[in-house]
C-alpha positions in Angstrom: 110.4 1.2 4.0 108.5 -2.0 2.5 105.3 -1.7 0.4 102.8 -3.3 1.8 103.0 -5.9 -0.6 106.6 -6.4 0.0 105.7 -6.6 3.7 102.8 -9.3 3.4 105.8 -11.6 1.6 108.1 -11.4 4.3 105.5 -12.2 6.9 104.1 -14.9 5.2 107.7 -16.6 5.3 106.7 -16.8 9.4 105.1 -18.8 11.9 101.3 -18.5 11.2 101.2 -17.3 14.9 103.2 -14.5 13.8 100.4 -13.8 11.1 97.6 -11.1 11.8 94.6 -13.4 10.2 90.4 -12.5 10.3 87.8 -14.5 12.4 86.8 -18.0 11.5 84.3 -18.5 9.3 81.9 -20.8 10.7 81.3 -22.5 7.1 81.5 -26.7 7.9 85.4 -27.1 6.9 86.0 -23.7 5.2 87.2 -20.1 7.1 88.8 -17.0 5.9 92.0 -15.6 7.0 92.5 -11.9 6.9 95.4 -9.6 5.2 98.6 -9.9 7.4 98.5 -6.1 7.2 95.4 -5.7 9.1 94.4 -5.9 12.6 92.3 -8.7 13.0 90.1 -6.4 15.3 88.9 -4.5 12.3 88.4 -7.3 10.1 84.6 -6.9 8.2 83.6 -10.8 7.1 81.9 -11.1 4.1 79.5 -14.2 2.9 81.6 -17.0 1.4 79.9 -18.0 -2.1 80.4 -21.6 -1.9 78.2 -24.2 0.0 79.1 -27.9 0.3 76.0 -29.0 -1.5 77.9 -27.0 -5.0 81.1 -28.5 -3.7 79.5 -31.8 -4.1 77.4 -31.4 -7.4 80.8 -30.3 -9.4 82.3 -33.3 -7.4 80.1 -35.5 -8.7 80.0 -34.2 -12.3 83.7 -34.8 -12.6 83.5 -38.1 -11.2 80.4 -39.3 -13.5 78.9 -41.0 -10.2 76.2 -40.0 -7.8 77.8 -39.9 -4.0 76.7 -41.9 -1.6 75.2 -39.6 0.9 76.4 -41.7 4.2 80.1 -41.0 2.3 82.3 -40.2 5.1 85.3 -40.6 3.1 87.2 -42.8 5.9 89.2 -45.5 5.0 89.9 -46.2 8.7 87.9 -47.1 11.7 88.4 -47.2 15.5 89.3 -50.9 16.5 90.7 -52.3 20.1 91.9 -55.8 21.0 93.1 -56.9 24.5 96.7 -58.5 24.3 98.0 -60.9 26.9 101.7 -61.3 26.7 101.5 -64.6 27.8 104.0 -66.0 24.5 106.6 -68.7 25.1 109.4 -65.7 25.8 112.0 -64.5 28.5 111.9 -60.6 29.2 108.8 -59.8 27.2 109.0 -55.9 27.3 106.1 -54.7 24.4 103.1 -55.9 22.8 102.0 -54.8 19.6 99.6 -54.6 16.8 101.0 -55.5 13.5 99.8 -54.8 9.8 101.2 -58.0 8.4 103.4 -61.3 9.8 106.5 -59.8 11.0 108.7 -62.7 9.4 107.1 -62.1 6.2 108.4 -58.6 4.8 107.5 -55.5 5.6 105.2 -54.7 8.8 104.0 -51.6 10.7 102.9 -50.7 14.1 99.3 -49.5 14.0 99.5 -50.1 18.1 101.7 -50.7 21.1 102.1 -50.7 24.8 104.7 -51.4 27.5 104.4 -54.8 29.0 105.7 -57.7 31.2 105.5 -61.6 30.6 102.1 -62.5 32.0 100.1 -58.8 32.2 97.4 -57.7 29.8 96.3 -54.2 28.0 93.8 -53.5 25.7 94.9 -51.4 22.2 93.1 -48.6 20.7 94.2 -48.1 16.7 92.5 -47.1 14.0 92.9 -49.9 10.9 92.2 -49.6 7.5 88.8 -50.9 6.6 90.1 -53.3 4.3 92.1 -55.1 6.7 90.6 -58.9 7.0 93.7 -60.1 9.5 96.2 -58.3 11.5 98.8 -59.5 14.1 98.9 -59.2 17.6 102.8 -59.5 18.8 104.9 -59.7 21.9 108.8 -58.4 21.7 111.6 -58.8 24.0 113.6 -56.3 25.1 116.1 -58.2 22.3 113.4 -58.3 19.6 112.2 -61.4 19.7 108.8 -61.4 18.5 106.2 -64.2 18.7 103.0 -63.1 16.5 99.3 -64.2 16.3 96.7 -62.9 13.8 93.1 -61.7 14.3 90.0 -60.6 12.8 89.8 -56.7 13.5 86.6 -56.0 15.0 85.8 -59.5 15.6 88.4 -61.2 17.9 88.4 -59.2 21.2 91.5 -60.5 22.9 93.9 -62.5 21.9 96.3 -64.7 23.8 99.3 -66.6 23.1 99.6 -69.7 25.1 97.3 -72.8 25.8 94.1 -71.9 27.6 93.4 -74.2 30.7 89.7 -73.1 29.9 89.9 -74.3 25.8 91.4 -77.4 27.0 88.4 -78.7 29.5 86.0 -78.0 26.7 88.1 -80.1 24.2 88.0 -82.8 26.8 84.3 -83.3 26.6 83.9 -86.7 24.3 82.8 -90.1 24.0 83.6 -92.7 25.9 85.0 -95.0 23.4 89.1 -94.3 23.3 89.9 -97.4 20.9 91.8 -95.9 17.5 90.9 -97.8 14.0 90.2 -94.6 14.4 87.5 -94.2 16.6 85.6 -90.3 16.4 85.5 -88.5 19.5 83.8 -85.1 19.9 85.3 -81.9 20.3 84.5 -78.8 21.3 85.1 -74.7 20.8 82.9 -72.1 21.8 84.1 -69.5 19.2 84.6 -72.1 16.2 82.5 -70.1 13.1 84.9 -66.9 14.3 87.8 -68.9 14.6 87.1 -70.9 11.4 86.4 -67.1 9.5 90.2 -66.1 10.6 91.7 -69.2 9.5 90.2 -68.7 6.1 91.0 -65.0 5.8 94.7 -66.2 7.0 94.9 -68.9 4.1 92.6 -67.7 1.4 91.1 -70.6 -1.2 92.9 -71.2 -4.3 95.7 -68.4 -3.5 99.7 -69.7 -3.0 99.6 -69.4 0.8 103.4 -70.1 1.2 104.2 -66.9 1.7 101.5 -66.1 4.0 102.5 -69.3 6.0 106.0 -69.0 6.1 108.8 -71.2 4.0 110.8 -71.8 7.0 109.2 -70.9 10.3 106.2 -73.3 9.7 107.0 -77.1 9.0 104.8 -80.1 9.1 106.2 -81.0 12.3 104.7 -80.8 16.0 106.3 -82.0 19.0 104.9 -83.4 22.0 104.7 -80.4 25.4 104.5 -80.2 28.7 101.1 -79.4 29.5 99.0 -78.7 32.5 97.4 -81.5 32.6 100.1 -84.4 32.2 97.9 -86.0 29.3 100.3 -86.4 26.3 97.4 -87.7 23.5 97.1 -86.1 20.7 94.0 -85.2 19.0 93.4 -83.8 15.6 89.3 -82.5 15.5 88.6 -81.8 11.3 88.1 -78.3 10.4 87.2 -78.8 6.6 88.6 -78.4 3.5 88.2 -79.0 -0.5 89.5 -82.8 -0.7 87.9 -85.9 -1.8 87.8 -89.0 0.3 90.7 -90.1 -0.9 93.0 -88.0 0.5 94.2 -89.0 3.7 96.7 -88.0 6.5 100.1 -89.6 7.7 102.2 -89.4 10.2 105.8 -90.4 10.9 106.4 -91.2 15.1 110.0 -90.0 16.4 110.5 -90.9 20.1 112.2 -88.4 22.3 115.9 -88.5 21.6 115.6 -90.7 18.5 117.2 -89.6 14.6 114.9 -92.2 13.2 111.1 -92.7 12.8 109.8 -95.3 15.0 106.3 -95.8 13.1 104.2 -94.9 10.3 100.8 -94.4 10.6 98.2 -94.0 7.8 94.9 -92.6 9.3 92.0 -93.2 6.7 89.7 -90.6 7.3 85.9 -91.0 6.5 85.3 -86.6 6.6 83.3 -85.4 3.9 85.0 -82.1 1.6 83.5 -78.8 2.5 83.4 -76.5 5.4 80.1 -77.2 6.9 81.4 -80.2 9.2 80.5 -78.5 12.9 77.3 -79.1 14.7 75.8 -76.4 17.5 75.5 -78.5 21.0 72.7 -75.7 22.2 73.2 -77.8 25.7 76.7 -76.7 26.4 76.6 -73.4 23.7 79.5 -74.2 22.0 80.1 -76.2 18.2 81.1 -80.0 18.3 83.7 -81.1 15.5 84.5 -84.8 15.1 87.9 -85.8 15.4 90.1 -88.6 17.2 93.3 -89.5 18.4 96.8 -89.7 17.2 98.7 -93.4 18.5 102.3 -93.9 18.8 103.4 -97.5 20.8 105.0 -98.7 24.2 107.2 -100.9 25.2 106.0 -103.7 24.1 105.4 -102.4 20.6 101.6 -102.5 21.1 99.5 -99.7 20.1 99.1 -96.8 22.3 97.8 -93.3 22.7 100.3 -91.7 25.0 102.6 -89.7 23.9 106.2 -88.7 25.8 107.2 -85.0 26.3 109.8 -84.6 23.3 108.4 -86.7 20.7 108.3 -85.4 17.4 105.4 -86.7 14.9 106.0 -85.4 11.4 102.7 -85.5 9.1 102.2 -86.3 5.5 100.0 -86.6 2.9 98.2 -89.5 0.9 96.1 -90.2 -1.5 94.7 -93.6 -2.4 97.0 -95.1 0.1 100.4 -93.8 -1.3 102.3 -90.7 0.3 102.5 -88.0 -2.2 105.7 -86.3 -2.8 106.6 -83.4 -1.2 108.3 -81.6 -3.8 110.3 -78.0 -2.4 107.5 -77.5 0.0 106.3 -79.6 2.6 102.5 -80.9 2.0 101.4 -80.1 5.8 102.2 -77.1 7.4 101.7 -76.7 11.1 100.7 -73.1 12.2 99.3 -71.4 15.1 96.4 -68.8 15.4 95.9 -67.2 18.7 96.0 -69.8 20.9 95.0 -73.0 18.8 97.6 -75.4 16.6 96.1 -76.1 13.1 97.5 -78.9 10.6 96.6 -77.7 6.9 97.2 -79.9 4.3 97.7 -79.4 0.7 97.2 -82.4 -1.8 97.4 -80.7 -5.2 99.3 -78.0 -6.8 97.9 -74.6 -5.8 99.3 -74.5 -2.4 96.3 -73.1 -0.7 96.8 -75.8 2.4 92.9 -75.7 2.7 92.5 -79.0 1.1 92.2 -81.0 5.0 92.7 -78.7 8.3 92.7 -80.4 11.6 92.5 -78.7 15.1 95.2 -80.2 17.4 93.2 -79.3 21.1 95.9 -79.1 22.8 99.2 -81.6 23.8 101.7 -80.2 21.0 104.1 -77.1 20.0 105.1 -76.6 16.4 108.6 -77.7 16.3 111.3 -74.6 14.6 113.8 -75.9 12.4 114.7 -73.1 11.0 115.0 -70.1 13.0 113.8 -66.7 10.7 114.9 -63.2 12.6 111.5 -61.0 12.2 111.5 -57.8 10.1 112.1 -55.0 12.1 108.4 -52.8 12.6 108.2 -49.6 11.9 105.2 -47.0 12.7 102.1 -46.8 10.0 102.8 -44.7 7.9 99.4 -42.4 6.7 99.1 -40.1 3.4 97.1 -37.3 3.5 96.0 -35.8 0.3 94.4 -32.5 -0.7 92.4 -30.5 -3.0 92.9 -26.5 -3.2 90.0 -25.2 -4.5 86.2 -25.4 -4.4 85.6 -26.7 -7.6 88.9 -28.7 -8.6 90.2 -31.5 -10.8 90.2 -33.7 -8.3 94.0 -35.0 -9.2 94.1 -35.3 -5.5 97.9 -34.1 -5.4 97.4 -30.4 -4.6 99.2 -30.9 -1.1 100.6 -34.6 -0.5 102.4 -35.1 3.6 103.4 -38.6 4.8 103.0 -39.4 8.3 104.0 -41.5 11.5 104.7 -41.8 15.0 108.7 -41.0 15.2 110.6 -44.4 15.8 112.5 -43.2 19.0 109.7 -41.4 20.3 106.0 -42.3 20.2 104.5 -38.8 21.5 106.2 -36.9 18.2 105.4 -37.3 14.5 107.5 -37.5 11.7 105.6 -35.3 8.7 107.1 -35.5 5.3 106.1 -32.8 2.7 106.4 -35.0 -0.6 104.4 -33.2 -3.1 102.6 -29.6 -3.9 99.9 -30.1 -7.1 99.2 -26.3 -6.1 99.4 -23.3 -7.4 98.4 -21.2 -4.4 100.3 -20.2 -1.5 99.5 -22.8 1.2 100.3 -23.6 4.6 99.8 -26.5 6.9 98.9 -26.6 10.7 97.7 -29.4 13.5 93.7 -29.9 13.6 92.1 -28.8 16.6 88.5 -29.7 17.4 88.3 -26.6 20.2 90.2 -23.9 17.7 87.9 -20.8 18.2 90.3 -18.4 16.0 93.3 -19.0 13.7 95.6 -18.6 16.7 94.6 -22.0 18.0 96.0 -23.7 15.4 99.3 -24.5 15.2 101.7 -24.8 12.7 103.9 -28.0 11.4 106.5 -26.2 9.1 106.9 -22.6 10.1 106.9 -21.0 6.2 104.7 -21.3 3.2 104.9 -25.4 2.0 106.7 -24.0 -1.7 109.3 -22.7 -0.1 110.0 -25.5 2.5 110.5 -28.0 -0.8 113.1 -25.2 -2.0 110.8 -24.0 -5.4 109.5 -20.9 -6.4 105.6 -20.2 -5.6 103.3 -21.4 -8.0 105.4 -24.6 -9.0 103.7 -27.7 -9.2 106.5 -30.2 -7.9 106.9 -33.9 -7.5 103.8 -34.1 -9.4 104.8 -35.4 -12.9 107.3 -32.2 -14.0 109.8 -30.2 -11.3 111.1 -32.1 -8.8 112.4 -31.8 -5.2 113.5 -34.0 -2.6 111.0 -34.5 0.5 111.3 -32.5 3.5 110.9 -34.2 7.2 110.1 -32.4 10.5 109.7 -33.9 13.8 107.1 -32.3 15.8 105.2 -33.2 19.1 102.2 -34.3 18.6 99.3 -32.1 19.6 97.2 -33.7 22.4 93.6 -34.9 21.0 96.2 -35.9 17.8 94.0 -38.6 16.0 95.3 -39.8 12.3 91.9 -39.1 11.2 89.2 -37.4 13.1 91.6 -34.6 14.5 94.9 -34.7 12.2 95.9 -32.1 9.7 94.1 -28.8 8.3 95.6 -27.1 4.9 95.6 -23.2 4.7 95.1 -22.4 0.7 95.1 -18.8 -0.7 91.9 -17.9 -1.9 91.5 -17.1 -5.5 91.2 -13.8 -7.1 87.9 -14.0 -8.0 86.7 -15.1 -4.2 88.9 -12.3 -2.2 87.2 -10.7 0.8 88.0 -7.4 1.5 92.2 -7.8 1.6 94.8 -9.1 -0.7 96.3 -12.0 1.3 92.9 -13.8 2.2 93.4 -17.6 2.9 90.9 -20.1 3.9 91.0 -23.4 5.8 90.3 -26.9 4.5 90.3 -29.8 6.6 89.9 -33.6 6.0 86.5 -34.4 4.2 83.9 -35.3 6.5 80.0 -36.8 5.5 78.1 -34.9 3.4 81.0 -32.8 1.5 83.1 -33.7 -1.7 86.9 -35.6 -1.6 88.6 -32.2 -0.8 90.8 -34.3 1.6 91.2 -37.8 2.5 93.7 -39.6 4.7 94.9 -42.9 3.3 96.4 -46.1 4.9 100.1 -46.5 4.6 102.6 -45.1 1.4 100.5 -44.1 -2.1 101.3 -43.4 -5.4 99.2 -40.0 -6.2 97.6 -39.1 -9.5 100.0 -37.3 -12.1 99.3 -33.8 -12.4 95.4 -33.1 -13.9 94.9 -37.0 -14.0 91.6 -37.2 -11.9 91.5 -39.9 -9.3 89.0 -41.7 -11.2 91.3 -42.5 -13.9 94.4 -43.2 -11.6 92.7 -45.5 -10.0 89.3 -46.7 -11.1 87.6 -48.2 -8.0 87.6 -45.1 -6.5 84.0 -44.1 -8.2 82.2 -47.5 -6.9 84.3 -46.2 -3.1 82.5 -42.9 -3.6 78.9 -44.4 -4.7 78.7 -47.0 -2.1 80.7 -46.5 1.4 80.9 -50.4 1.8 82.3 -51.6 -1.5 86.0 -50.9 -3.3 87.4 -50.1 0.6 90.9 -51.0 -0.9 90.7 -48.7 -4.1 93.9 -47.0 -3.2 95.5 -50.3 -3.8 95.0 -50.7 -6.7 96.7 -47.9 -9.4 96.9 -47.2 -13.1 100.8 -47.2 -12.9 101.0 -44.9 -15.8 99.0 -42.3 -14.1 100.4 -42.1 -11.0 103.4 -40.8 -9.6 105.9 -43.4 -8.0 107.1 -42.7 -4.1 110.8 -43.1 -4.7 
């Protein structure tokens, strides 16, 4: 016959629904679980010791810094966009929301829906507060992608082809058409949000050809089909950081033809800087001046109609003379949600903010080269723990990676990758209506040392012992929400805080306002703290995070590399 020490280890090794716990303590994120050896029934509660306001006051002396009391320790918040999949595409099957520019590297799913060319949904995600731009994507059911970014929380809807309603208000002008060139008015009802993406997309005095693209985006446009059978093309100015003598050019190649029929040098009068809009209170949109490109006919005169198919490849001058291209191209063409931007570069830093033009409507960029997007993968979330009530704050005592499984969007794929602890623990699914223990369920059915293979009490993957990460695929739990109702840690209490029985465990669940950083769920893969290196030092914008809730909200960026351990 077992001892009843003997028989607490074996039972431990089980389900935690195969456990015989206490009551809940109704203690904000903390609650006792009772002796496996015990009936529940019978279980006497005693007073936990420990309030959050002590919590936080060692929390704070090991930080140095005084918490900011509307700390709620998310790095995330609740964000929704309505997608159209209205792209140029055949078969369009999904829409999605993308971290980054799927044809630049790496990107992840934080959203997606089932959809058909022409129908719209709106997307419910949760994005990382430090997220100025994100894409909005259709996909065919062969993975072509066409992508668009936004502002999160800003843009409501984005769509991805030409707006019969955007090109009436770009219509409204002055009467004078002659080109020498002549400035016409433009219009765009949500110019200062529009002009705040295209900013964030290309940010001053950065190398933007990587954000841009070296080979989907050229400095060529050619002329569309459009509803309205008006091929002129207008460039409105957006602003930039160049002088009056930088100008734009332009190369004309009609429909069909290998060579340029035309150069035209278009000596602007703009002045630099961003403030170039004006409010028309009469119609409630903002005016930008502008004119309009000219190509010739057949007589060689001057004219500003365009045919479907020609091409019209810009430049740039200065003083009169084109400036060399170099390995890049000077103008790159892009496209933000619906709208065709010319951005110009006339130095060396390759920020393309130095002239940007709005083309209203008329063109398509033209693909020379064709780029095959990076396949997207589900966010990925780390959720990190501390064990005890007063700890070190190393922030690695339980470490889990997380995401929607590829195949199947209703289970999760949760990788155990590190254990900073020294306690038994155990790991279940969050639920907001748990009234005892047995409404929580478990992810890995045994204590989370012996899923990694290592004895008890082994600190592993944190610095010293290794182990190789362990994956299970689970459903996920309905009300499942990567932050507000995610992942709860079970931690064996310490000796000098048992209750009545030997196997006492207590819950501890993602910080929430008013409590310390027991637990935080971060955006995408991290590189912990090395075993007793507090966050602090691993990564140092953590304290201003922790003193001000607005500032430093991409501190987990940003590591000491020497004190942190690297995700192989």
């Amino acid at each position: 016959m077992l001892k009843k020490s003997s028989y607490c280890f074996e039972l431990m090794k089980q389900t935690i629904n195969q456990l015989k716990f206490a009551a809940v303590l109704p203690l904000c994120s903390l609650a006792v679980f009772t002796s496996c050896s015990h009936d529940d029934s019978k279980y006497e509660r005693l007073p936990y010791s420990v309030t959050d306001k002590e919590r936080v006051s060692h929390a704070e002396n090991i930080l140095g810094v005084a918490i900011d009391q509307q700390q709620d320790w998310m790095l995330t918040t609740e964000c929704n966009i309505q997608v159209t999949a209205d792209a140029d595409l055949d078969n369009i099957s999904e829409v999605m929301v993308l971290d980054a520019n799927p044809f630049e590297g790496d990107n992840y799913r934080l959203a997606s829906a089932s959809l058909t060319n022409g129908g719209s949904v709106t997307l419910t995600f949760r994005v990382p507060k430090a997220a100025d731009v994100l894409y909005a994507a259709c996909m065919t059911d062969k993975g072509q992608i066409v992508a668009r970014p936004f502002v999160p929380g800003t843009d409501k809807t984005v769509s991805f082809a030409y707006s019969p309603a955007a090109r009436k208000l770009s219509m409204r002008r002055n009467a004078s058409r002659s080109y020498e060139p002549e400035y016409t008015s433009y219009y765009m009802k949500d110019f200062l949000t529009y002009l705040r993406l295209v900013r964030k997309t290309l940010p001053e005095g950065a190398d933007n050809r990587g954000v841009m693209g070296k080979h989907n985006y050229t400095n060529t446009v050619q002329v569309r089909k459009n509803p309205y059978a008006i091929h002129e093309l207008s460039l409105a100015y957006m602003g930039g950081n160049s002088g009056a003598e930088t100008d734009l050019a332009y190369e004309w190649f009609p429909q069909g033809q290998e060579f340029g029929m035309g150069s035209f040098l278009i000596h602007d009068t703009y002045p630099a800087g961003w403030n170039v809009y004006t409010y028309d209170a009469s119609v409630r949109e903002y005016e930008l001046q502008g004119h309009e490109l000219i190509c010739r006919n057949a007589d060689e005169d001057e004219s500003k109609v365009f045919s479907v198919g020609d091409i019209v490849q810009f430049h740039v001058a200065k003083n009169g003379e084109l400036l060399p291209d170099g390995d890049d191209e000077r103008v790159k063409v892009i496209m933000i949600n619906q709208y065709v931007v010319v951005c110009c570069e006339d130095g060396d830093d390759w920020d393309y903010n130095d002239r940007m033009y709005w083309m209203p409507y008329g063109v398509e960029r033209l693909e020379t080269d064709i780029v095959d997007p990076v396949p997207t993968k589900p966010e990925v979330w780390t959720y990190v723990w501390e064990d005890k009530d007063f700890g070190d704050y190393d922030m690695n005592d339980c470490v889990i990676e997380v995401q929607e499984n590829v195949a199947n969007a209703d289970n999760l794929d949760v990788t155990l990758v590190a254990l900073g602890a020294m306690h038994d623990i155990w790991l279940g699914f969050d639920n907001k209506a748990a009234v005892t223990y047995k409404d929580y369920k478990a992810v890995f059915g045994q204590e989370l040392h012996e899923v990694l293979g290592v004895a008890r009490g082994t600190m592993v993957n944190t610095g010293g012992a290794t182990a190789k990460p362990v994956t299970v695929t689970v459903a996920k739990p309905e009300g499942f929400d990567f932050q507000t109702c995610s992942f709860i840690l079970g931690a064996m209490v310490e000796d000098s805080k048992k209750g009545m029985y030997e196997n006492d465990y207590y819950y501890i669940k993602i910080a929430s306002k008013g409590q310390d950083p027991h637990g935080i769920v971060i955006p995408g893969k991290w590189q912990w703290p090395t075993e007793r290196t507090c966050i602090k030092d691993a990564y140092p914008e953590f304290i201003t995070w922790s003193a001000d809730h607005t500032k430093a909200l991409d501190w987990y960026k940003h590591p000491v590399a020497a004190k942190v351990v690297s995700r192989q």
